[in-house]
N, C-alpha and C positions, 0 to 999 in steps of 0.2 A: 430721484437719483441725481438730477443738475443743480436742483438747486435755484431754478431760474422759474420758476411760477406753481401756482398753488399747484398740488400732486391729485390729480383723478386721474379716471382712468384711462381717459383720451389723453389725457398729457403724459403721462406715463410709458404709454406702449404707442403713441403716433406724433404729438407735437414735439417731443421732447428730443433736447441735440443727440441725446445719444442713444435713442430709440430710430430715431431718421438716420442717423449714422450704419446703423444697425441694420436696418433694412435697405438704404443703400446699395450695401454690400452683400445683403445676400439676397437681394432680390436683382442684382448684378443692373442695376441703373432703372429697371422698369418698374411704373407703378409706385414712386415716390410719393409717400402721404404728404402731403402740401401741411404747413403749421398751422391750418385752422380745420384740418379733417378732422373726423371722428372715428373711431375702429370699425361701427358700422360703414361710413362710406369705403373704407379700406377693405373691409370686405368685400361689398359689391363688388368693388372696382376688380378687386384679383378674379372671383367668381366670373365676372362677365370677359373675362378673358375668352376668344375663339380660338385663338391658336391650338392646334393638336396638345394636350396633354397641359398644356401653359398654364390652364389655371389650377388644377388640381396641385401641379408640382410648386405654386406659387403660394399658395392656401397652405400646402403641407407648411411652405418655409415659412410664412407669419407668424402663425399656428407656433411651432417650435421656437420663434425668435420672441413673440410674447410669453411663453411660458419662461425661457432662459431671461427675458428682464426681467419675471415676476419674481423669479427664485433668487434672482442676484439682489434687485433691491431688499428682497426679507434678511440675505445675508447680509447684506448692507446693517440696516437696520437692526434687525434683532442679534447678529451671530458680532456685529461691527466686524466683518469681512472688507477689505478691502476686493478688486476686479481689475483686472485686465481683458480691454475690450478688444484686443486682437487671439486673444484665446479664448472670449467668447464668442467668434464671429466663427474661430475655427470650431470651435465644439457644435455650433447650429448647425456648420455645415454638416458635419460628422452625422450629425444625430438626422438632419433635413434629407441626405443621400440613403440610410439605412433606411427610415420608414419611406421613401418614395420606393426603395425598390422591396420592401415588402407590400406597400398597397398595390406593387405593382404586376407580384408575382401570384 
């Protein structure tokens, strides 16, 4: 999607500026994949969260923010879609608060 190194899968949904940008924001500052993680250490990391409820609700917001890069790069790609990442960030959130409170209910 940047442009700026070969596309897998870690680069894609963890090293990449506007994957970190992405997560950034909705994971509101905590658990920033570092430019050399992997999605697996990103996982762990949210998993081993202690706090009450923190990683579950942090795992939902990944989870959702990986799947909204995956479908935007395809648009990208196959539809040549253009994106705006401040109404991608709102629609994770949208979509990260409804199934939190369905897993939750």
């Amino acid at each position: 999607m940047c442009g700026n190194d070969l596309e897998t899968v870690d680069h894609l949904l963890v090293r990449c500026v506007i994957s970190r940008f992405f997560m950034y924001n909705i994971l509101e500052g905590r658990h920033i994949p570092g430019p050399r993680m992997e999605v697996k250490s990103v996982w762990e990391l949210l998993a081993g969260d202690r706090r009450q409820g923190a990683a579950a609700r942090d795992l939902i917001r990944a989870v959702i923010c990986w799947w909204m890069i995956w479908r935007k790069r395809n648009n990208i790609i196959f539809r040549s879609q253009s994106f705006d990442p401040f109404l991608t960030i709102r629609r994770i959130r949208d979509v990260s608060r409804k199934w939190t409170e369905f897993c939750s209910s």
